[in-house]
Each structure stands twice: as structure tokens, then as C-alpha cells.
C-alpha positions in Angstrom: 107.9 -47.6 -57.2 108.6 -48.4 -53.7 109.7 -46.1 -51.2 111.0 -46.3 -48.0 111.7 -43.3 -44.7 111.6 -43.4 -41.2 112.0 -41.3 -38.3 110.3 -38.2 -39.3 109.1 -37.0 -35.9 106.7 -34.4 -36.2 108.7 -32.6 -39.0 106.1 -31.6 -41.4 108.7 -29.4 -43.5 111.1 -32.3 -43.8 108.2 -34.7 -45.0 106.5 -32.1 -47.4 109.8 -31.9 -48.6 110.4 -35.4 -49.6 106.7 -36.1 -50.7 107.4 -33.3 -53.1 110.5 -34.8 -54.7 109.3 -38.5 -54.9 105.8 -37.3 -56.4 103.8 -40.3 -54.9 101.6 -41.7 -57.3 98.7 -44.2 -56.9 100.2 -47.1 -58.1 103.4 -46.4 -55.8 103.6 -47.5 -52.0 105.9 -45.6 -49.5 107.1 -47.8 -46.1 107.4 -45.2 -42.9 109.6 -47.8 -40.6 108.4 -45.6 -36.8 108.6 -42.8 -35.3 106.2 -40.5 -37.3 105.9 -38.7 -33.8 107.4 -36.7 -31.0 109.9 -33.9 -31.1 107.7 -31.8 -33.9 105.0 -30.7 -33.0 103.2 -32.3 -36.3 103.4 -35.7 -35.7 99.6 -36.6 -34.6 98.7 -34.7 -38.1 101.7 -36.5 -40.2 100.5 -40.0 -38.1 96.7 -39.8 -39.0 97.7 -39.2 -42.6 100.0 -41.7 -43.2 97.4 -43.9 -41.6 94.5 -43.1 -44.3 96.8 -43.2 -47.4 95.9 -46.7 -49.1 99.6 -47.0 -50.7 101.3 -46.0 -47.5 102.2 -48.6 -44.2 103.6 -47.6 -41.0 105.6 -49.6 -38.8 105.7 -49.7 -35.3 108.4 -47.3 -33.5 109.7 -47.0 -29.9 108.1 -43.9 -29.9 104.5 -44.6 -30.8 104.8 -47.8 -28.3 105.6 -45.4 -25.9 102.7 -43.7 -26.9 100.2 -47.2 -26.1 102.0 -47.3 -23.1 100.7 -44.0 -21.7 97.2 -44.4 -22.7 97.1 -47.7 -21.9 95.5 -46.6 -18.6 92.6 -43.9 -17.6 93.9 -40.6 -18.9 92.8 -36.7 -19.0 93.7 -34.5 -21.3 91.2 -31.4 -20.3 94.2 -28.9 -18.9 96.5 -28.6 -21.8 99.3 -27.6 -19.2 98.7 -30.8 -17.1 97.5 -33.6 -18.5 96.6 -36.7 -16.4 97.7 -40.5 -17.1 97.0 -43.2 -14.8 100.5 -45.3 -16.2 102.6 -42.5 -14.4 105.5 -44.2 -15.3 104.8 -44.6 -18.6 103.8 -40.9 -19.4 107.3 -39.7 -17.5 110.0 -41.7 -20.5 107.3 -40.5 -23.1 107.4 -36.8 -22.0 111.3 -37.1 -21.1 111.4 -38.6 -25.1 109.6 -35.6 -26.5 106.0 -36.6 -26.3 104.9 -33.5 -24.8 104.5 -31.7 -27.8 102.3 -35.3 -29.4 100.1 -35.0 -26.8 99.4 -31.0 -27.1 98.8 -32.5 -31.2 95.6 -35.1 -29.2 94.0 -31.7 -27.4 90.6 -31.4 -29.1 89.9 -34.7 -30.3 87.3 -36.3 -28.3 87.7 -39.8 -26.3 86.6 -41.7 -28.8 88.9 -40.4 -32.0 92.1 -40.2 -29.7 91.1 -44.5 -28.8 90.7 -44.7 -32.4 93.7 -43.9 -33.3 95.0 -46.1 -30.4 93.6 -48.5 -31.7 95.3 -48.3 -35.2 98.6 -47.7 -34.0 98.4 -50.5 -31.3 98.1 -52.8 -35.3 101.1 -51.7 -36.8 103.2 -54.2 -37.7 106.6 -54.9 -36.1 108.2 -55.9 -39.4 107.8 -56.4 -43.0 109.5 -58.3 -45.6 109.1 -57.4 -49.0 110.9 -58.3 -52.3 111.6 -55.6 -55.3 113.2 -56.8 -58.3 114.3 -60.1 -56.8 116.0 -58.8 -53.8 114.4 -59.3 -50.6 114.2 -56.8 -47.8 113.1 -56.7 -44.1 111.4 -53.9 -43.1 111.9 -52.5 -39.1 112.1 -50.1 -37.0 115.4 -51.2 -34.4 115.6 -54.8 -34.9 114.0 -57.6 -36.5 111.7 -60.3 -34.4 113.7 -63.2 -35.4 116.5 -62.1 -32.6 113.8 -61.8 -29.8 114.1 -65.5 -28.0 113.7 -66.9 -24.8 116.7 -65.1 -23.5 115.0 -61.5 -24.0 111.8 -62.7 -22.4 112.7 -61.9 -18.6 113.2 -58.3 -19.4 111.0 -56.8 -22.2 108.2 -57.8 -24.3 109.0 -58.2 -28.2 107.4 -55.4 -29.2 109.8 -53.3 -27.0 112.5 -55.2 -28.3 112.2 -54.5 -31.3 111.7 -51.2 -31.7 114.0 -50.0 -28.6 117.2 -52.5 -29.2 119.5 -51.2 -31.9 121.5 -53.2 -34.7 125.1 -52.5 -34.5 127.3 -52.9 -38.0 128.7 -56.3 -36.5 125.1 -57.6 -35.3 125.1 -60.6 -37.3 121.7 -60.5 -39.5 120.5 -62.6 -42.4 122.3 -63.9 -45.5 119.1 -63.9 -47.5 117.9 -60.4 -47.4 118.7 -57.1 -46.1 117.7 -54.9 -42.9 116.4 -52.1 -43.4 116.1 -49.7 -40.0 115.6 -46.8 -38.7 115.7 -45.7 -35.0 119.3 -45.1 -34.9 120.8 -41.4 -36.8 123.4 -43.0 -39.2 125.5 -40.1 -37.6 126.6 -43.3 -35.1 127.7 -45.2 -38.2 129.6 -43.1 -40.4 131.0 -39.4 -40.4 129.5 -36.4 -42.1 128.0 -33.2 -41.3 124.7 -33.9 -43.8 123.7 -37.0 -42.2 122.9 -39.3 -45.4 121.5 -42.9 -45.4 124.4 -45.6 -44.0 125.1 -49.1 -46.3 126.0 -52.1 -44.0 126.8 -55.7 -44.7 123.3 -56.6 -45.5 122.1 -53.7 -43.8 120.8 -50.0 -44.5 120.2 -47.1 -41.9 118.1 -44.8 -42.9 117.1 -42.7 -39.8 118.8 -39.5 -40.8 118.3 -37.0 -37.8 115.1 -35.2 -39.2 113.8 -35.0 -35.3 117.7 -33.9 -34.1 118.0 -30.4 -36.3 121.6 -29.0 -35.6 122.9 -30.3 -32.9 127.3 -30.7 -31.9 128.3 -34.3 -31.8 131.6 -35.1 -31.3 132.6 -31.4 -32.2 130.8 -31.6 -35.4 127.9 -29.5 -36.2 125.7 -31.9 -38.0 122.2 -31.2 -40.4 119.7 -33.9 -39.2 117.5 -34.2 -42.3 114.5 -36.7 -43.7 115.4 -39.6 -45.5 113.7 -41.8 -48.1 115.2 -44.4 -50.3 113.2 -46.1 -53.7 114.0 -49.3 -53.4 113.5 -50.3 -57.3 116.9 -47.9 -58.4 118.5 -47.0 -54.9 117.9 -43.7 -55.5 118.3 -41.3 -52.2 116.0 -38.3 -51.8 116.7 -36.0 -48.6 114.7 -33.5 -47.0 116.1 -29.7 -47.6 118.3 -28.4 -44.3 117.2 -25.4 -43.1 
């Protein structure tokens, strides 16, 4: 069985949830499109084991790139209330994103388990394509790589592209297979209080609020919850609401 989620932020109760419902099993592989991190304070944890499950892949998200942005320089984490990173610039949208709370989830590893893991996450893939019973699928976490060109290259790299940029339900994607993404809460896409996954024209949003809780939007008290779809049946499983 194939299985895909995204978006879990740090939300260890959400994902325990899930993992108990689709029962992983060895012969099974489970797609986490990004963002594993920030927000809950679980997210190193949920990130290094993802990373070390043989039928598991993680994608890249904007929130881990921001992550290899702020290390990308000297750093120090010794005072847990002030940590030091020599890409100022960098550290202030991670912390203003929630990656305060990832980087209290790094204190106690040494230098060379935190680069390590830098090192793993700098490899994620951007994308992937797979194909279960005969239908093909593109795996990412904003938007696929086929729309960076030369136009985006003044401004951003593709790796920012395509996890920060955001596919809209008119963005015109591929005839031959369907999107699958995360990044954006499908509460932009559709209305409901439960946010549930969203079904575009070729298209599937699956990033369902687990790092957003409760929170008002548009006068609407919506339940940000985990999502994970099985791509052999299109059966939903959702994490429990507290």
C-alpha cells in the first residue's frame, strides 16, 4: 500500500494518530511531501524518524529549507535562550515561521549529529513521480520543478520555488498525471470546519492544518488535523481533533 501526508509540523499526537490507523507494514511505503518540522515542538524527533524508516521518503518543504538556510553558516546553540547563527537573516523568517521551538528539539546533539542531519535533509528530493495501479502521480511539496524556468531565475533558486510558491485550483498542471501537494491548508480551497483533503482538476491538497490547531478564519472556527491518503483505494485517514 502506498501512503501519502504532509505537513505534520512537530505534531507527534496527530502523526501517532495516523500511523496507528494505516498500520504501516514492511512491505508498505508512506510519502511525507515537507514540513515534518516547526510549530510542535516534536519535529526534530518525527524528522530523524521518518529519516531512518527504509519504507518511508521525505520530501523537501519550505520549512526544512529554511532550516539549511540557517545553518548554512557558523552557528551556536550552547544558550538555549539565545542561540547564535551567522545567516542572521536567515535565522529571523525561520524563527518568525516557528522554528524556535525545532531548534530547542537540536539542543543536546553534538556538532557533528546536528550536520548529519543537515546533511540528509539538504538530499531530499524536490519531487517525486510515482505510478499506482496505472495512474501516475507527482509528488511535491508547493509546486512541481517543471514550472521553474528562466523567468523565476532572477529571484529565487528552484529549491525555494518549489517548496514556497503555491498551486492555485486554476494553475494549469499536467494532463498526464496528478499533483499531489501540500504546503497550502485546503481550508483556502474549500469550506469546512474539519479541514479534509481538497480534489482539484488533476490536483490533490493534502496539507490539512495539523500545525494550525483551532484557529478563526473567516469567522469559522476550524480543526487543523493530519492528513494521509493510500493511494491504491483513495482511502482518507485523518488525525483525531483534540
Amino acid at each position: 500500500m502506498i501512503y501519502v501526508l504532509s505537513d505534520i509540523h512537530g505534531n507527534k499526537q496527530a502523526f501517532d494518530s495516523v500511523m496507528k490507523q494505516i498500520d504501516l507494514q514492511p512491505g508498505d511505503h508512506l510519502y511525507v511531501i515537507g514540513d515534518v518540522i516547526d510549530r510542535g515542538e516534536h519535529g526534530i524527533e518525527l524528522l530523524k524518524q521518518l529519516l531512518s524508516m527504509e519504507n518511508a521518503t521525505v520530501l523537501l518543504g519550505n520549512h526544512e529549507l529554511m532550516m539549511l538556510n540557517t545553518f548554512s553558516g557558523e552557528y551556536d546553540l550552547h544558550d538555549p535562550f539565545f542561540p547564535i547563527f551567522a545567516n542572521r537573516s536567515a535565522w529571523k523568517d525561520w524563527r518568525h515561521n516557528g522554528g524556535w521551538v525545532t531548534v530547542n528539539g537540536l539542543q543536546g546533539m553534538s556538532q557533528s549529529e546536528i550536520e548529519s542531519l543537515m546533511a540528509k535533509v539538504n538530499a531530499l528530493p524536490l519531487s517525486v513521480q510515482i505510478v499506482v495501479n496505472e495512474t501516475p502521480y507527482e509528488l511535491v511539496h508547493g509546486i512541481p520543478p517543471d514550472f521553474y524556468d528562466e523567468a523565476w531565475k532572477w529571484k529565487t533558486s528552484k529549491r525555494e520555488f518549489c517548496t514556497w510558491e503555491r498551486i492555485e485550483p486554476e494553475t494549469p498542471l499536467f494532463a498526464d498525471r496528478t499533483v499531489i501537494f501540500g504546503h497550502t491548508p485546503t481550508c483556502f480551497y474549500q469550506s469546512n470546519e474539519d479541514l479534509s483533503i481538497w480534489y482539484g482538476d488533476n490536483r490533490i491538497g493534502i496539507d490539512c492544518g495539523s500545525g494550525l490547531g483551532q484557529v478563526h478564519y473567516h469567522g469559522t472556527l476550524l480543526h487543523g488535523r493530519l492528513a494521509c491518503l493510500r493511494l491504491d483505494d483513495g482511502k482518507e485517514f485523518y488525525s483525531e481533533t483534540e
